[in-house]
C-alpha positions as CSV (number, residue, x, y, z in Angstrom):
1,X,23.4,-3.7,-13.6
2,X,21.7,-7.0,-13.0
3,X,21.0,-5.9,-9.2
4,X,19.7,-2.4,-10.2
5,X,16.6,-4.2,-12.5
6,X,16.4,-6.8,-9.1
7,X,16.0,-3.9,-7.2
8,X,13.2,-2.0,-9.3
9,X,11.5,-5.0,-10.1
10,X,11.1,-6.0,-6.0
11,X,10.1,-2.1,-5.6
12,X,7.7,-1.6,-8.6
13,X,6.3,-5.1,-7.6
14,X,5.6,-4.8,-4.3
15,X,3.8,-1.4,-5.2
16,X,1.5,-3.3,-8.2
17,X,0.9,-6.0,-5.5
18,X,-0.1,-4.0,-2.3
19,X,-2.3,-1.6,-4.1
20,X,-4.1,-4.3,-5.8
21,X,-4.0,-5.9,-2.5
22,X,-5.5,-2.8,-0.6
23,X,-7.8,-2.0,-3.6
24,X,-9.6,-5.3,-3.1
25,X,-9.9,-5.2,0.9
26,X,-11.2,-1.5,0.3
27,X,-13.2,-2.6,-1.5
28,X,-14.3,-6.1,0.4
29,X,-15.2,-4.0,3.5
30,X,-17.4,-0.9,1.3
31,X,-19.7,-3.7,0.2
32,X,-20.6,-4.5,4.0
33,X,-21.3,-8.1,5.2
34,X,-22.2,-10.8,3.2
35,X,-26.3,-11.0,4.2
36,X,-26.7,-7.6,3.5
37,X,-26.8,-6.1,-0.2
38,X,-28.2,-2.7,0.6
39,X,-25.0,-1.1,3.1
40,X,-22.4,0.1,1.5
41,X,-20.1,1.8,3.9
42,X,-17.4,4.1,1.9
43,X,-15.2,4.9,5.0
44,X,-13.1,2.2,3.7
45,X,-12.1,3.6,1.1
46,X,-9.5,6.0,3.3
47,X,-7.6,2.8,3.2
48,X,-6.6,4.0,-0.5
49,X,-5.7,7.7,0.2
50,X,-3.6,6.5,3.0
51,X,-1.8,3.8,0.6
52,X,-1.0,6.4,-1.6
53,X,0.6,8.2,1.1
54,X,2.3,5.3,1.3
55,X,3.6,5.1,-1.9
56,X,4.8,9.2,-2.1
57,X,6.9,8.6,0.7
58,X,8.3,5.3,-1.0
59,X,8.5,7.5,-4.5
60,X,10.2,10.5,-2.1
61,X,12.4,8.2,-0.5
62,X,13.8,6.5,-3.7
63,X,13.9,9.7,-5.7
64,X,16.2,11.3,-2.6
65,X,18.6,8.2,-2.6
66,X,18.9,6.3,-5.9
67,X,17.4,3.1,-6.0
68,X,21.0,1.5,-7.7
69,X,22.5,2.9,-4.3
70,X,20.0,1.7,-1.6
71,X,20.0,-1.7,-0.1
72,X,18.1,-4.4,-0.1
73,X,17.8,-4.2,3.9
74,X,16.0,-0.7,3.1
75,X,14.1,-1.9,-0.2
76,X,12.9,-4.5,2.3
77,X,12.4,-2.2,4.9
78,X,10.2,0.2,3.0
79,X,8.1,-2.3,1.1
80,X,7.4,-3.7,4.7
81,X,6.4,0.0,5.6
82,X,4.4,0.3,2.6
83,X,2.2,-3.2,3.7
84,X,2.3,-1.5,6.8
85,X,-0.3,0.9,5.7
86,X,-3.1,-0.9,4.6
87,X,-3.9,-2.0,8.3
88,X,-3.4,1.6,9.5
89,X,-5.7,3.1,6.9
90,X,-8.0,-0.1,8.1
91,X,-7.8,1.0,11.5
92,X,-8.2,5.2,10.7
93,X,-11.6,3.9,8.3
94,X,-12.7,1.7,11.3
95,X,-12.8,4.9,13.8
96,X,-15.4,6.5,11.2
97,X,-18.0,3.9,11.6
């Protein structure tokens, strides 16, 4: 039981975490350099919509094979992919400009 709340707690985490983490570079790059006050560029917001695909196919994947069952190779494995995201919705927001 103890490795069940282990496990939720390192996937529920690392969700909390990345999309704070991705909220804040979203948000970092829409505000433009640092000299200029006046550009916003919004394209780097796609880095959100492409976090929360992210996150269905962790919520898909976990809701398909019981978290109490999975291991901690895959938990680690799909938190990686999750991280793994946030510079591919940098990358598809960086074609727009």
């Amino acid at each position: 039981m103890v490795g069940f709340k282990l496990k939720s707690i390192l996937v529920m985490g690392n969700v909390t975490i990345s999309g704070f983490v991705a909220l804040f570079i979203a948000w970092f790059f829409a505000e433009g350099a640092l000299g200029e006050a006046d550009a916003l560029t919004p394209e780097f917001f796609l880095i959100l919509p492409i976090w929360a695909i992210g996150v269905l196919f962790l919520w898909r994947f976990f809701s398909k094979d019981k978290l109490a069952d999975s291991s901690y190779f895959k938990i680690f494995l799909s938190n990686f992919l999750l991280w793994l995201t946030i510079p591919i919705g940098f990358m598809l927001a960086h074609q727009f400009i």
